[in-house]
Kinemage of the C-alpha trace (Angstrom):
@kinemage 1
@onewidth
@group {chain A} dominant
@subgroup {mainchain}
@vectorlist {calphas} color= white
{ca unk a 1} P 7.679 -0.599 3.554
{ca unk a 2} L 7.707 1.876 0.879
{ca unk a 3} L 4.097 2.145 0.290
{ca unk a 4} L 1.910 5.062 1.163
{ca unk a 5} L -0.833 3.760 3.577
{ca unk a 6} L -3.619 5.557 5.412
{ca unk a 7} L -3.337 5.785 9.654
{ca unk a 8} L -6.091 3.849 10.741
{ca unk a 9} L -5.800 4.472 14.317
{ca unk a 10} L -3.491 6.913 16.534
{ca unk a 11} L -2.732 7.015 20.321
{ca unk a 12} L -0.567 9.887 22.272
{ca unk a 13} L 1.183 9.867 25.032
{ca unk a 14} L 2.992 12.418 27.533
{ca unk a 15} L 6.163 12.176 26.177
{ca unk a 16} L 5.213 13.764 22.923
{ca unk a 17} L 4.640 10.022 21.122
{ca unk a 18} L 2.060 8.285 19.241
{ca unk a 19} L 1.469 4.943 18.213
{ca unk a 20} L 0.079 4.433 14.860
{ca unk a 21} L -1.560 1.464 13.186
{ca unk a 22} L -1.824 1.725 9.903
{ca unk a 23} L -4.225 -0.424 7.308
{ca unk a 24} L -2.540 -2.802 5.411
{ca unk a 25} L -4.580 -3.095 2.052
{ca unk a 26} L -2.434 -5.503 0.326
{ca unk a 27} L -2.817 -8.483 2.095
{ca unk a 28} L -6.594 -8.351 0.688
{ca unk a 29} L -5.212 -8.967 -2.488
{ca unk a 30} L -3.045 -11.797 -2.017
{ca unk a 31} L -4.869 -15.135 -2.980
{ca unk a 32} L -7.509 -13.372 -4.391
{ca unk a 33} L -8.605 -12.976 -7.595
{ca unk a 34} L -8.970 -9.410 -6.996
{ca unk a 35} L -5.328 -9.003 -7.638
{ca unk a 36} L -5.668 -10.892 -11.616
{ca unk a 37} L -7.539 -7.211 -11.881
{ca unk a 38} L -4.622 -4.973 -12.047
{ca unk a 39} L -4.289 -2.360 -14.391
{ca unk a 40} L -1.904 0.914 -15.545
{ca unk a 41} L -4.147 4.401 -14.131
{ca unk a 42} L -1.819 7.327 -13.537
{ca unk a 43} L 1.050 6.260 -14.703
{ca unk a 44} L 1.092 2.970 -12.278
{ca unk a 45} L -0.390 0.303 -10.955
{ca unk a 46} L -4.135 0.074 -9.239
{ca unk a 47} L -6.503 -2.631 -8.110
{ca unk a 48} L -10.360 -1.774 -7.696
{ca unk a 49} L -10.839 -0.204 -4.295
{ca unk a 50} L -8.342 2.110 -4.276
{ca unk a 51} L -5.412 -0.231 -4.480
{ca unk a 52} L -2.378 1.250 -5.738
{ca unk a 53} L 1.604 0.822 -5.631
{ca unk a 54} L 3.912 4.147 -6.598
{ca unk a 55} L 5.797 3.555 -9.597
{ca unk a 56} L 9.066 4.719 -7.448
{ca unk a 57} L 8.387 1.551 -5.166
{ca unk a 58} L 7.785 -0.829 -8.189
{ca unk a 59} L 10.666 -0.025 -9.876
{ca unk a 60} L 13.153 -0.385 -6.361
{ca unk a 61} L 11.758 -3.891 -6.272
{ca unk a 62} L 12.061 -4.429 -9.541
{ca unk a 63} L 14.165 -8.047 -10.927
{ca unk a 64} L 15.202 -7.634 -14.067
{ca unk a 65} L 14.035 -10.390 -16.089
């Protein structure tokens, strides 16, 4: 996954690891009709709530039409 997402939770251990789990904002748009609310801010593209994808990413998975 190329997106940028926020750590929502971290554990360490003794060897000098962590465990991460990290919020997966996305899936609250999909089948909803938050995601019909998309929109160009920055130079790519955002939902309300602080939704956004990096342009970098979009374009990668990009098909051309």
């Amino acid at each position: 996954m190329e997106e940028l997402l926020d750590i929502i939770a971290v554990t360490t251990h003794d060897d000098f690891t962590l465990d991460l789990v990290f919020e997966k904002p996305f899936t609250r748009l999909c089948n909803s009709p938050l995601f019909f609310r998309a929109s160009v801010q920055y130079g790519t593209v955002v939902w309300p709530g602080n939704f956004d994808i990096a342009p970098e990413t979009l374009w990668n998975r990009s098909v051309p039409a």
